[in-house]
C-alpha positions as CSV (number, residue, x, y, z in Angstrom):
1,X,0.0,0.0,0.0
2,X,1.5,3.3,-1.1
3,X,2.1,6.2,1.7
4,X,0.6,9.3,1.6
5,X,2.6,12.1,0.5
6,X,3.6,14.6,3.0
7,X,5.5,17.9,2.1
8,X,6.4,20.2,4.5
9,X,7.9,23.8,3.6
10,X,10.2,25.5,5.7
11,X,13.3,24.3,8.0
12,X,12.5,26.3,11.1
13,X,11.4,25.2,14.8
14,X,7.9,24.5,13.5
15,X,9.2,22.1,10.6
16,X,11.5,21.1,12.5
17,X,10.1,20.0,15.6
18,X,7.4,18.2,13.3
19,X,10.4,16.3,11.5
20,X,12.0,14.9,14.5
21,X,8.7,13.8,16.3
22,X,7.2,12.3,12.9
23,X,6.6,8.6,12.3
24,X,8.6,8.6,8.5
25,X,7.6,5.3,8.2
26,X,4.2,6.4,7.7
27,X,4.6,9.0,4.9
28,X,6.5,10.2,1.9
29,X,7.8,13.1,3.5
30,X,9.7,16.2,1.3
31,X,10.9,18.7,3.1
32,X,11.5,22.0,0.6
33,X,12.8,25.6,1.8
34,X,15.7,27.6,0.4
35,X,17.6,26.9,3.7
36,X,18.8,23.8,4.5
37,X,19.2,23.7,8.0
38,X,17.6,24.8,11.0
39,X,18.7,27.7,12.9
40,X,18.4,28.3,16.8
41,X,17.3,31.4,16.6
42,X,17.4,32.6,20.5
43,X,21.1,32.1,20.4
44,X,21.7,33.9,16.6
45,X,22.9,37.5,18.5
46,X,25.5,35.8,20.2
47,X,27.1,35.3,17.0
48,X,27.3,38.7,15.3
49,X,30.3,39.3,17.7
50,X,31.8,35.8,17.7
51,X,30.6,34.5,21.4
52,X,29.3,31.5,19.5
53,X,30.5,30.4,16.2
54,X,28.1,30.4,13.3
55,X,28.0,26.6,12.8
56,X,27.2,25.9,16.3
57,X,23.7,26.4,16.3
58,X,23.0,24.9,13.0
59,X,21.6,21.6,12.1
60,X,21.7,20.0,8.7
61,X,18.1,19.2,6.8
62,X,19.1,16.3,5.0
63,X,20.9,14.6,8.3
64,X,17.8,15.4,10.6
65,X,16.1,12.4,10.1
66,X,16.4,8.8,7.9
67,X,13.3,8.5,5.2
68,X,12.5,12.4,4.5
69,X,14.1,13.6,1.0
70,X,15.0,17.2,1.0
71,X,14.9,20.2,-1.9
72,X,16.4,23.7,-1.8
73,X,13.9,25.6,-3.1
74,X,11.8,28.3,-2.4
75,X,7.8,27.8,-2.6
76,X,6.1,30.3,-5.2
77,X,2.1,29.0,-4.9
78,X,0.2,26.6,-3.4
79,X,-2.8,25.0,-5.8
80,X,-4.4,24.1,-3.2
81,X,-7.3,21.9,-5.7
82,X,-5.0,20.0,-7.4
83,X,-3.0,19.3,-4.0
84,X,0.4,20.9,-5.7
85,X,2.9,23.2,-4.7
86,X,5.4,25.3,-7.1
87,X,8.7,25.8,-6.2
88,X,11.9,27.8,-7.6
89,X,15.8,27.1,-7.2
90,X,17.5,29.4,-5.2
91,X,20.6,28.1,-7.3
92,X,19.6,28.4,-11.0
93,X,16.0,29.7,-10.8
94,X,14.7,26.3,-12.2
95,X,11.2,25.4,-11.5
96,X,9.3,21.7,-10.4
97,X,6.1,20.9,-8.9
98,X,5.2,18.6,-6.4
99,X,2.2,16.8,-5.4
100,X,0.9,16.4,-1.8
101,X,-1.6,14.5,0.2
102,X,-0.9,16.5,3.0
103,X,0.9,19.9,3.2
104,X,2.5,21.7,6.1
105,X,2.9,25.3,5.4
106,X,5.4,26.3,7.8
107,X,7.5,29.0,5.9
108,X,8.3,31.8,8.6
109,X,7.9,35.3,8.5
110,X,10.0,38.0,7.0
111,X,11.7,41.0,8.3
112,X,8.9,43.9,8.6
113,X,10.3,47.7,7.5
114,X,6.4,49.0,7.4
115,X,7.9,50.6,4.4
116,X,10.0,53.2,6.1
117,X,12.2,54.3,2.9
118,X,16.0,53.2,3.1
119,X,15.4,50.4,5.5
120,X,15.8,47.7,2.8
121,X,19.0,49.6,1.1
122,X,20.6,50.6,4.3
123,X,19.8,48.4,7.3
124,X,20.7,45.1,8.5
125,X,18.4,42.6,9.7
126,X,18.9,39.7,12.1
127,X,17.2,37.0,11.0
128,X,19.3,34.2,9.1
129,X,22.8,33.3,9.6
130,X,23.7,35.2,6.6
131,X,22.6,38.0,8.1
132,X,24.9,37.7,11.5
133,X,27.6,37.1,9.2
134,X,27.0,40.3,7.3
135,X,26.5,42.5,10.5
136,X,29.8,41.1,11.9
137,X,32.0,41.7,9.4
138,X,30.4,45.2,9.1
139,X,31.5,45.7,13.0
140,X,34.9,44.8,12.3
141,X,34.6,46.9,9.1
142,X,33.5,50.0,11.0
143,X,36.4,49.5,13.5
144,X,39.1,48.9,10.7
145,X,37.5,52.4,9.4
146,X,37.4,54.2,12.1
147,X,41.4,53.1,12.8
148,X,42.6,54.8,10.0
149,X,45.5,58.0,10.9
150,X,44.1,61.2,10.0
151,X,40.3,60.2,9.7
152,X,38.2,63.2,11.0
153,X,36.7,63.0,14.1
154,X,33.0,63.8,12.8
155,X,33.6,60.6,10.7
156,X,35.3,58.5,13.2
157,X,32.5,59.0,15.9
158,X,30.4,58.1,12.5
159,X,31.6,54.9,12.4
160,X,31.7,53.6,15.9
161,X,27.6,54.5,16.7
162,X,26.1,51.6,16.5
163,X,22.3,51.9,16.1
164,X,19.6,49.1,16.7
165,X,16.4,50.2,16.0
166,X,13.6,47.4,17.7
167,X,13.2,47.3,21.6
168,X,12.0,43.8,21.5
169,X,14.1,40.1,22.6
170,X,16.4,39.9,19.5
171,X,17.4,44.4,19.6
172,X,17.9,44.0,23.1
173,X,20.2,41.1,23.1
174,X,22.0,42.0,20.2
175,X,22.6,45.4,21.8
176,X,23.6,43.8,25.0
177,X,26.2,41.2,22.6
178,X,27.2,44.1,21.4
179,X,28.2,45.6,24.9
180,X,29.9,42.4,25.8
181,X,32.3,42.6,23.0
182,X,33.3,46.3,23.4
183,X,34.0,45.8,27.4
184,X,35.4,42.6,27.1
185,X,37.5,42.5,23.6
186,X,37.5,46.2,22.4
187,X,40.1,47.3,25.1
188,X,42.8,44.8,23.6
189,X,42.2,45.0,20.2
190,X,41.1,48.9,19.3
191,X,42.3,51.1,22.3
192,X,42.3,53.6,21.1
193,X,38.3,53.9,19.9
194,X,37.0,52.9,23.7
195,X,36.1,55.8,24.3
196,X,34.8,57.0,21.4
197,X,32.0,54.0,20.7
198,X,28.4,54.4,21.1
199,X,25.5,52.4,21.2
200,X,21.7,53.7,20.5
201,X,18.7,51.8,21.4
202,X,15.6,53.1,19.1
203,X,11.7,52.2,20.3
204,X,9.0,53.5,18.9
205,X,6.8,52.6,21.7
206,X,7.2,54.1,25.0
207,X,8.8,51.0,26.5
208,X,11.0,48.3,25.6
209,X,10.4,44.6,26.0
210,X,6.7,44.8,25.9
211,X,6.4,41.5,26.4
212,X,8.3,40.9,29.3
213,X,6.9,42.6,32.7
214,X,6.7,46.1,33.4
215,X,9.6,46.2,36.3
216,X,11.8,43.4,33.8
217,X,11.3,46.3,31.2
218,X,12.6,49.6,33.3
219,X,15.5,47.2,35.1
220,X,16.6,46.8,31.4
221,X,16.7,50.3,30.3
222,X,18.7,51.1,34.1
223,X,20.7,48.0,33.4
224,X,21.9,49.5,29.9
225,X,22.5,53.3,31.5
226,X,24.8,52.2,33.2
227,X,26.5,50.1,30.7
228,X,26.4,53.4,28.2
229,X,23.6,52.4,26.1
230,X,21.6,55.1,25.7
231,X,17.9,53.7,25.1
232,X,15.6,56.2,23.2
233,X,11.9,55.3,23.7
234,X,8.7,56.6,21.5
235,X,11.3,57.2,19.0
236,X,9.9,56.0,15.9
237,X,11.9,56.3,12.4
238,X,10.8,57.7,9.1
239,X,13.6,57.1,7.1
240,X,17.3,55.8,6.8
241,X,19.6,57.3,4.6
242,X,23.4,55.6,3.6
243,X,25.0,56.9,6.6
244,X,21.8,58.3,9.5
245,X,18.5,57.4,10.2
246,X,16.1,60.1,10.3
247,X,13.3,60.3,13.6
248,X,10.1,61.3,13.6
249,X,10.4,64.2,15.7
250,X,12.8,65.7,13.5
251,X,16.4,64.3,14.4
252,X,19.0,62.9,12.9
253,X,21.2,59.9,13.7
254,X,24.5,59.4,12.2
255,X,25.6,55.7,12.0
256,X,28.2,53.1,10.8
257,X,26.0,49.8,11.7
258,X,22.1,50.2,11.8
259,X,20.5,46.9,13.0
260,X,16.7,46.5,12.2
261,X,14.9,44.1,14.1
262,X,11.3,45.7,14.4
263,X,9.2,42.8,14.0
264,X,7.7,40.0,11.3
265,X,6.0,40.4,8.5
266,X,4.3,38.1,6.3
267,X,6.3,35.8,3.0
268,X,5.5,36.5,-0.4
269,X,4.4,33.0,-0.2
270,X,2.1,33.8,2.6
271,X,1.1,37.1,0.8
272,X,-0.3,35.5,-2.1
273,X,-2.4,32.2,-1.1
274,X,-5.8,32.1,-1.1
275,X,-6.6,31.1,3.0
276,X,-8.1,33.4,5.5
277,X,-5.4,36.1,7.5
278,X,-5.5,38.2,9.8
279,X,-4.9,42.0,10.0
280,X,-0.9,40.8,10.2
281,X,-1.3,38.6,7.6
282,X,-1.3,35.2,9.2
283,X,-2.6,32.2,8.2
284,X,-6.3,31.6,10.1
285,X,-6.4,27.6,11.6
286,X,-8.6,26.0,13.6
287,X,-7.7,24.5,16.8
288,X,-6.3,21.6,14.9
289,X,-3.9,23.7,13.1
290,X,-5.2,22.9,9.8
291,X,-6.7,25.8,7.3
292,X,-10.4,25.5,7.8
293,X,-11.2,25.5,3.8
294,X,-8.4,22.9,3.3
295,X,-8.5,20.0,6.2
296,X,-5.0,18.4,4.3
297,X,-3.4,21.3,5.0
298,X,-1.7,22.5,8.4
299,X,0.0,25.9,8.9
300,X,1.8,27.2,11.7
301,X,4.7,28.6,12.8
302,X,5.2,32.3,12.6
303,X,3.1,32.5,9.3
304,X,-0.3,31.3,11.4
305,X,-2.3,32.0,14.2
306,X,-5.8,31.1,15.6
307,X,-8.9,32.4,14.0
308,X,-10.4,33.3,18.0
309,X,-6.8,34.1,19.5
310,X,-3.8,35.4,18.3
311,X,-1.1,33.9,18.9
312,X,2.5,34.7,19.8
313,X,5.3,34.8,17.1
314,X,7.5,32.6,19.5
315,X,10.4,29.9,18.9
316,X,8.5,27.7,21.8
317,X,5.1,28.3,20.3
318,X,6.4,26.8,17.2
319,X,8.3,24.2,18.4
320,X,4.7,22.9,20.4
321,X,2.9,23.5,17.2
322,X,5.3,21.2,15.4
323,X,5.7,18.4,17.4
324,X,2.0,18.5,17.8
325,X,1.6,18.5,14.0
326,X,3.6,15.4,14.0
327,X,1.2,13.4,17.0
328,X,-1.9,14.5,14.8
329,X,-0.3,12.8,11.3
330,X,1.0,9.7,13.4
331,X,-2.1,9.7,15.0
332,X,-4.8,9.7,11.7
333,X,-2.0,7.5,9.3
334,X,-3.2,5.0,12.4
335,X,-6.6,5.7,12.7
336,X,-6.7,7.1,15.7
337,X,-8.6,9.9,17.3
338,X,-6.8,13.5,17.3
339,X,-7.5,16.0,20.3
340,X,-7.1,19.8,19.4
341,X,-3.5,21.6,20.1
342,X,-3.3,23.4,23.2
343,X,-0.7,25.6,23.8
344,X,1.8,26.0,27.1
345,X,3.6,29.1,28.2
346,X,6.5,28.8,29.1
347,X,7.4,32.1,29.6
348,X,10.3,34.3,28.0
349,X,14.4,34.6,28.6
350,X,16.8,37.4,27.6
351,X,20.0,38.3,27.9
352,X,20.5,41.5,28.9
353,X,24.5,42.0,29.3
354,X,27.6,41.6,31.1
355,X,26.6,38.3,32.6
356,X,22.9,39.4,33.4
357,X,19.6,38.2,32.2
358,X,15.5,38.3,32.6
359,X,13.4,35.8,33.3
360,X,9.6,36.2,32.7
361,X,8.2,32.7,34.1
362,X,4.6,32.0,34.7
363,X,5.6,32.0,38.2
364,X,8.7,33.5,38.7
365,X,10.2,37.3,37.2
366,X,13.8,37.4,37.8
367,X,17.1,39.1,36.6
368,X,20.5,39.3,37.5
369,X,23.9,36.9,37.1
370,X,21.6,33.6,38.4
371,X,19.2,34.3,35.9
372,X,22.6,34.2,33.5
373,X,23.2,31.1,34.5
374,X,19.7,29.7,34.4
375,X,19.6,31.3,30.7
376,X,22.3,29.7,29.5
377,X,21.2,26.1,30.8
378,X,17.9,26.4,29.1
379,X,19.4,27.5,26.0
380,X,21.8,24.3,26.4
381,X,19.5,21.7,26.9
382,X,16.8,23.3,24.0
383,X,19.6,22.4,21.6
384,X,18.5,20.0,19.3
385,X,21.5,17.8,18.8
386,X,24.5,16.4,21.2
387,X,27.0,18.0,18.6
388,X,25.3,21.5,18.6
389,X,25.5,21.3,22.9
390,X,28.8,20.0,22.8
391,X,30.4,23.1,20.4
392,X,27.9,26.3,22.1
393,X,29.3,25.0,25.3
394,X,33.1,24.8,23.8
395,X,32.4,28.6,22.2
396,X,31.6,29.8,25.6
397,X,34.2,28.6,27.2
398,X,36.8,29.5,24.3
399,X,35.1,32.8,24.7
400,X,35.5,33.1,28.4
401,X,39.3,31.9,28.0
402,X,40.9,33.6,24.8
403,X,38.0,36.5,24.1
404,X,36.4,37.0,20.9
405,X,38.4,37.2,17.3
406,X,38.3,40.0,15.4
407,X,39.4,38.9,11.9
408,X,38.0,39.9,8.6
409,X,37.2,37.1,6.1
């Protein structure tokens, strides 16, 4: 008897987590997204500066799991009638079809500029590895520069502001990264810049960390006075030129880095298929995860959410939704009964800088150098293989030891 055919798109925590938890024994199961390998996000700021190394917090597609074939391509539509999707090469831009019986739409979301002008041209985003690679080489870049005998000074200041615009999890803890690496590394290798380097926290909204608690929140934006980050609230932006970013009230910020990490926004993909959203342009499912019109096909991830609750755009949210995914199709390829997915909050964990870091649990709020420690073990054991624990733990310690390098290459 022939399997049915399961494709899932996207290589993230919510394909992912549905990979490693699925029976492959009872499908055909093609995995297709233009990445291929998952990426543990929480831990992605850390590399910009080098406190983890890029490949340790990657894990190979095609190695995941035994019985799942894998294709590098990016999925263009969804014909959802004749159960096919179309895909593009990333490589050559070749195109292929592929049939399902059952489709998991998992693709992510992208980076969201709200079509400020510039942002695309001028900013970097943290979202892939590609991108932590491009922001750290421009860091080194913007040191190199700003090294240079008889630069002038309205230049060299220029080059060392460092600007992240997005209070939420990923600004702050880039920001605080950031921090780390001037304190800890600049001292050595650039002495003559310390004092000159700045760092500039942009929120639109009047607070940072929305998500977190109120007093997490304002012991954040204390805990980076004193470590000379100056954190500018209800500063929203309007434009970004080569070299500044332009406010809404007026001023103008010079800048040799400008980081944008304001928030998701929705695929093309996700743009253009013909299921239910919502005002942010998420996939609508029913408590089963499935798209109400389409019962064969699941969507979740940061590209859905629930028709009567929205839900968060979270790594652990995702990571539930996947695994769950997987129960339900182990579940009906045996004829057993599904129950709907119900989600657990676990609450949220930043780093916050120089050894210190929040903790939002459902029952506890904390900060400080326990809540460090307790951040880094959660991040440790979340890992998804022995090989990615075994190398994170190695680049702390190498960090720890020797510092972080600063070569170009």
């Amino acid at each position: 008897m022939a399997k049915p055919n399961l494709t899932v798109l996207g290589s993230g925590f919510a394909a992912f987590s549905l990979l490693k938890k699925l029976d492959t024994r009872l499908y055909d199961s093609v995995v297709i997204s233009p990445r291929n390998h998952f990426l543990f996000t929480p831990l992605l700021p850390s590399t910009t500066v080098g406190t983890i190394e890029f490949r340790s917090i990657i894990e190979p597609v095609r190695t995941s799991r035994s019985m799942i074939r894998y294709y590098q391509a990016t999925c263009t539509a969804i014909d959802a009638r004749e159960r096919t999707v179309r895909c593009s090469s990333p490589l050559d831009g070749s195109t292929f079809s592929v049939r399902y019986d059952k489709l998991v739409v998992a693709a992510g979301a992208s980076v969201n500029t709200y079509g400020i002008p510039g942002v695309s041209e001028h900013a970097l985003a943290l979202k892939e590895l590609s991108d932590a690679r491009q922001i750290r080489q421009r860091i080194i870049d913007c040191l190199e520069g700003a090294s240079v005998p008889g630069i002038p000074r309205e230049e060299r200041l220029r080059l060392v502001h460092f600007v992240v615009v997005g209070g939420g999890p990923t600004g702050v803890e880039f920001a605080a990264e950031m921090h780390d690496f001037l304190v800890e590394d600049l001292k050595e290798a650039f002495p003559d810049l310390i004092e000159d380097v700045k760092i500039t926290l942009l929120e639109a909204a009047e607070h940072i960390l929305s998500t977190f608690d109120a007093t997490l929140s304002a012991y954040t934006i204390r805990h980076f006075r004193r470590q000379r980050i100056e954190v500018r609230t209800g500063s929203g932006v309007v434009g970004v030129e080569k070299n500044r970013v332009r406010l809404k009230d007026g001023t103008v910020i010079p800048f040799g880095l400008l980081v944008w990490s304001t928030g998701n926004g929705p695929v093309p993909l996700v743009s253009q298929v013909p299921f239910r959203k919502d005002a942010g342009s998420r996939i609508i499912v029913d408590r089963f995860l499935r798209v109400p019109e389409y019962p064969e096909i699941y969507a979740l991830g940061d590209c859905a959410t629930l028709e009567e609750k929205n839900l968060p755009a979270t790594a652990q949210l995702a990571q539930q939704e996947g695994r769950y995914v997987a129960r339900s199709l182990n579940a009906l390829a045996r004829g057993k009964r599904v129950e709907p997915f119900r989600e657990r909050n676990f609450g949220m964990l930043a780093y916050i800088g120089s050894n210190r870091a929040l903790a939002d649990l459902t029952s506890v709020r904390a900060h400080g150098y326990a809540t460090w420690l307790f951040w880094r073990s959660v991040y440790l054991t979340k890992l998804v293989s022995a090989k990615n624990k075994i190398l994170v733990l190695f680049d702390w310690l190498k960090t720890r030891v020797f510092g972080r390098d600063v070569s170009r290459f």
